[in-house]
N, C-alpha and C positions, 0 to 999 in steps of 0.2 A: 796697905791697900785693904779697904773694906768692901765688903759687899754692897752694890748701891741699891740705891729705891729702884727698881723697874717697872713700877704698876702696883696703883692704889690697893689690889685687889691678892699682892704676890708679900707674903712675908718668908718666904725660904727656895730655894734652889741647889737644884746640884753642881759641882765643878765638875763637867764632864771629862774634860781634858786639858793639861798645862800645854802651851805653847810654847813658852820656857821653862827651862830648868831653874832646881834653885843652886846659887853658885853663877850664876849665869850673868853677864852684865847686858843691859835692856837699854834702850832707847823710847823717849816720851812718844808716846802712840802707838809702838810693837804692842799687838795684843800677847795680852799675856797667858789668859784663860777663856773656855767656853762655859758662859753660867746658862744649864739647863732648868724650865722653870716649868709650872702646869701650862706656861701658853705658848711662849718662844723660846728661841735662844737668842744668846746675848755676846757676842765678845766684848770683853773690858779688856779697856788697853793702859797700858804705865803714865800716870800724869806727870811722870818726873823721869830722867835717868839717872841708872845706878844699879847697884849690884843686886841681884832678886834674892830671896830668903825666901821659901814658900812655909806654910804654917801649917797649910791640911790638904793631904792626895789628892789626889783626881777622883773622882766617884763618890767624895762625901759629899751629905746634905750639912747645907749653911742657912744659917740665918741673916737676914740684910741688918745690915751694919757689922756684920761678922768680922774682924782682921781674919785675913787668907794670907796675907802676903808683907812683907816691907823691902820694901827700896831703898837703900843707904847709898844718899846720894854723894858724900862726901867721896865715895870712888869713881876715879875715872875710865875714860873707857881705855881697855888695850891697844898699847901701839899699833897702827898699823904697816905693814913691812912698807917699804919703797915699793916704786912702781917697778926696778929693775930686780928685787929680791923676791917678786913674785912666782918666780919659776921654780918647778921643782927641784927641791937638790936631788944632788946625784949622788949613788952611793957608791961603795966600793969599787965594782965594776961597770963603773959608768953608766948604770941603769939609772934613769930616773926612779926618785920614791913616790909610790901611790899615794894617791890623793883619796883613797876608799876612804877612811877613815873619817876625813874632813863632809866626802859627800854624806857618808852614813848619819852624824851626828848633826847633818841638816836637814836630813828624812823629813821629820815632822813638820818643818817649817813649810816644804812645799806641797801640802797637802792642801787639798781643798778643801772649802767648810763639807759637804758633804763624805767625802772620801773620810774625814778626820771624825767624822761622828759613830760611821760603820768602823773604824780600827776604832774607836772606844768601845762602841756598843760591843760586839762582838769580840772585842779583846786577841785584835791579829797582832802577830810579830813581824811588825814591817821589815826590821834590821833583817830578816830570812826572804824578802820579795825582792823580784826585778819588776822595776813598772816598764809597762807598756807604750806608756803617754810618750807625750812629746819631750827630749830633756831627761826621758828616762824617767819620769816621774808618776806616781801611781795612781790609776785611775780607778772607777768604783768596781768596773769588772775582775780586775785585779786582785783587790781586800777581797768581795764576796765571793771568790773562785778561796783564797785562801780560808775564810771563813766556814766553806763548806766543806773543806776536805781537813777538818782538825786534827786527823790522825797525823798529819806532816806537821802543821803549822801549829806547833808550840807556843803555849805563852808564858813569858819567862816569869820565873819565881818570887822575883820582886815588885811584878806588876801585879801578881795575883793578891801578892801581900799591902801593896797599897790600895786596891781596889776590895778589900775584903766582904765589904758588907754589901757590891754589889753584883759579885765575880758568879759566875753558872758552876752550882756546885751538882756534878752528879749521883744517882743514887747508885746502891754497889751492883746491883746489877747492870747499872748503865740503859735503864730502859726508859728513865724520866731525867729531867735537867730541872732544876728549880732556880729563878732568878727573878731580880728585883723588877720591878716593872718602872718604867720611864717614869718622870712626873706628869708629862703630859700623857700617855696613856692613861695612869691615874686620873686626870683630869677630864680625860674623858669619858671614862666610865661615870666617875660621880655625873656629869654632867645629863648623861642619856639613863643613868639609874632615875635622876634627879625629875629628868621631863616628864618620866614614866607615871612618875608617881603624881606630881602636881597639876599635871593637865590631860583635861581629857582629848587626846588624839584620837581623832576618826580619820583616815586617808578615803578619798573614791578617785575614781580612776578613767581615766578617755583615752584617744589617740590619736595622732594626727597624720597628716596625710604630708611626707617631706618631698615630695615632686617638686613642687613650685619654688620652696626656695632652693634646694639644690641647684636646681638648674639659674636661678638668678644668680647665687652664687657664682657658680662656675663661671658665668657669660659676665660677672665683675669684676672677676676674683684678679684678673690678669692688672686690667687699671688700677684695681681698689692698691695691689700692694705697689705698682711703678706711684701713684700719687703719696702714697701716706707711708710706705716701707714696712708694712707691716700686711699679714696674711687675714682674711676674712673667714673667719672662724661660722658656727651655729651658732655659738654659746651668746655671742651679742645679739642675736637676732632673737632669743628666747630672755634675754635681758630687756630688751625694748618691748616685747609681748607681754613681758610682765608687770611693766611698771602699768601699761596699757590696760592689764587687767585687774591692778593693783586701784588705778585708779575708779573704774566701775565698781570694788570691791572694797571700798577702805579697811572695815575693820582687819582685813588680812594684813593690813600692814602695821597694824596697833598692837598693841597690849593689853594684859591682866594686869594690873600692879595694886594689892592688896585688893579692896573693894571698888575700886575705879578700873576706867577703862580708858587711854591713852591713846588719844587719835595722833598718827602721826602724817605730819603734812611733809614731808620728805622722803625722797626714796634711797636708801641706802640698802643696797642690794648686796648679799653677802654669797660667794662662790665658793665653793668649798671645793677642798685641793689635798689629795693624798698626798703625802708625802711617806719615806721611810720612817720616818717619826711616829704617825700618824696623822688623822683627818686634822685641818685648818680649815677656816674658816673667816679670810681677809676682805674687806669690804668696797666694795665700788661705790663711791661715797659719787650722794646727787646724781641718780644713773640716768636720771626722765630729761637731765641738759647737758648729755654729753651725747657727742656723734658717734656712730659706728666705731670711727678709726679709733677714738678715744676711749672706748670701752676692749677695744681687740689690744690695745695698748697697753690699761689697769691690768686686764688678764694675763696677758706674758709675763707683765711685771712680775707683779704676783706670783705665777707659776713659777719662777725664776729664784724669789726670793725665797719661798715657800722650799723649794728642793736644797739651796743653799743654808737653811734656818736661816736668814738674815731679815726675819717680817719683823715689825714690831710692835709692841703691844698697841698703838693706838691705831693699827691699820688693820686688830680684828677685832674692834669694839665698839659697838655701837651700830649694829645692822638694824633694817626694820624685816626684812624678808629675807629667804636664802633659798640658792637651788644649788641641787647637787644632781653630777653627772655621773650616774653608775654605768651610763653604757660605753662609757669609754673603757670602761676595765670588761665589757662583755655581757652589762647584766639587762637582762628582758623585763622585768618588773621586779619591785621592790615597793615597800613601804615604810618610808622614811620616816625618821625620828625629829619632831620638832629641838631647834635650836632655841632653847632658854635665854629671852623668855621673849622669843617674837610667837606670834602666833599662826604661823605659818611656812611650808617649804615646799617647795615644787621638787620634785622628781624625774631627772630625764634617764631615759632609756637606747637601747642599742637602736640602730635604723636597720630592720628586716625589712627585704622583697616578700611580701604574701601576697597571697590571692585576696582581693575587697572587692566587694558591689559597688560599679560606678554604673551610674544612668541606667541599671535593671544589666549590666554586662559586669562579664569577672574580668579584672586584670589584677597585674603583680605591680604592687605599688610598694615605696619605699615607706613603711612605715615605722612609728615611735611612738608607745606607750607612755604618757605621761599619769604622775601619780600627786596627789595634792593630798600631804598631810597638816591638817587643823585641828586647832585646839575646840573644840566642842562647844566649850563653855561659853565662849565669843562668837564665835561664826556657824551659823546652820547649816544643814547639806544643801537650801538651795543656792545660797551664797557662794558657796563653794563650788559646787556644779558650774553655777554663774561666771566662775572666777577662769574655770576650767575651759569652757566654749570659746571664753572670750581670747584665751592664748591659742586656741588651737584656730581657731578664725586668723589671727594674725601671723602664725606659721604660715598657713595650706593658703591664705591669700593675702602674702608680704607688704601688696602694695599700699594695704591699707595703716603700714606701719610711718613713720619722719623717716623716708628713705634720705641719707645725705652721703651719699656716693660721691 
């Protein structure tokens, strides 16, 4: 088993976590490892069966085309008992023998991709958890209950030794921890180091007034999901504002790319999605021809996939624009970092009740801070202002947006 190509752009990754042991006999398609990269993650699964041999830990760095593993398929799989030898035997005094053992040594397998990334990252002793889940099976509240209380939850000796170069080693006073950083947090750092330096960002700032679509929302919300089965979100309705303003605005949707300037006539709108990982950044590909339903769709997806690592590299490449949602985590403003190397990212914010001037009178209106940060070099501040009016116009007065309810 080699390390495959995953992305023009990816020459090494980490083996987060074995799925099987070695020693282990596999079936063609059982994943067998999580390959960690600067962008996704990856399960690889067995193209063959046969008996697994692993060749490097969990937690090392590999290179693509690396051997990690071999399959010696000349072996077959183990018997399996009759349908009627299936029952426990019974020992001595007629007790049935526990079946712990059998459950224990399948722990790992019913993990979910998320659950299975926090017992890597954090390095829990599941063999010490009861899960909560359904089936007895361990949910995220579970690992990170155990992750935070370390003084119980042990990690045994042999995992620290095969994880060595990326295990939390403490200092003697125990008042720092030092540990390896993810590839994709690496990858993000160099990333927003990277923006900082090559283009000039300037962010300005407005706000908008969410009365109007709130309440559209709401008075659709109930049809929109009995027709299409899915929930009508903001975040489309600021995806449709922007291609809207994208298009009075081109260069915000282009590029620098050496001494040229790259108009693009596409909208591939990029959302960006925390994850326990970190920030992603997956793409609603063509967002100017697709319907509401259809973009509240991309989004789940995404959100879904994004929380599971199961994105893949060509679903966050190639964006022209991006927005990102701080107020869902609680944040009032911010000044976001351009994503390399579009030239451009919208900023949304929390919806606060404040006090605003309507018609020379004060009321308490639901509003949102919006923040547009651009690259300087390409786009002026009236452009950008421009860019800004034009979203908040089709917020605070929806109808001016291809409503298709």
């Amino acid at each position: 088993m080699k390390i495959p190509a995953v992305g023009e752009s990816i020459s090494s990754g980490v083996v987060s976590v074995w799925h099987k042991k070695s020693g282990e006999f596999v079936n063609a398609g059982d994943a067998l490892f999580t390959l960690e990269t600067d962008k996704v993650s990856t399960e690889i699964t067995a193209e063959t069966s046969g008996l697994l041999e692993t060749k490097v830990p969990q937690g090392q760095e590999v290179k693509i085309g690396e051997v990690v593993a071999t399959i010696d398929d000349s072996k077959s799989a183990p018997a399996e008992a009759a349908p009627g030898d299936k029952k426990p035997a019974a020992t001595g005094d007629g007790s049935k023998a526990s079946s712990e053992p059998e459950e224990r040594s399948g722990v790992s397998q019913v993990l979910s991709p998320a659950v299975r990334r926090i017992v890597e990252e954090e390095k829990v002793d599941t063999s010490r958890l009861t899960g909560t889940g359904k089936g007895g099976r361990l949910t995220k509240a579970d690992v990170l209950a155990a992750a935070e209380n370390r003084g119980e939850v042990a990690v045994p000796a042999s995992l620290v030794e095969q994880k060595a170069d990326v295990r939390e080693v403490p200092s003697q006073e125990g008042r720092v921890t030092r540990r390896k950083m993810s590839p994709l947090r690496r990858k993000i750092a160099a990333q927003l180091v990277m923006a900082q330096h090559t283009a000039a960002i300037l962010t300005t700032f407005n706000e908008c007034d969410m009365t109007a679509v709130q309440a559209l929302r709401t008075e659709s919300q109930e049809a929109f999901t009995k027709k299409h089965g899915v929930k009508l979100g903001f975040m489309s309705f600021f995806i449709k504002a922007t291609v809207e303003a994208l298009k009075v605005v081109p260069p915000l949707n282009g590029r620098i790319e050496g001494e040229d300037f790259i108009d693009n006539h596409f909208y591939d709108i990029g959302v960006a999605v925390g994850t326990e990982r970190g920030l992603v950044v997956p793409i609603v590909r063509d967002a100017d021809k697709k319907s509401f339903a259809d973009l509240e769709r991309d989004i789940a997806n995404y959100a879904t996939k994004a929380r599971e690592g199961k994105l893949k590299i060509e679903e966050l490449q190639g964006g022209t624009f991006t927005i990102s949602n701080g107020g869902v985590y609680g944040s009032l403003l911010s000044t976001p970092i351009l994503n390399p190397p579009q030239s451009g990212i919208l900023g949304m914010h929390k919806i606060l009740a404040r006090p605003v001037a309507v018609d020379g009178k004060v009321e308490i209106r639901p509003m949102m801070y919006l923040a547009l940060s651009y690259d300087h070099r390409a786009i002026d501040g009236k452009e950008a202002v421009t860019f800004l009016i034009k979203v908040k116009e089709c917020i605070e007065e929806p109808k001016k947006l291809p409503l298709d309810f």
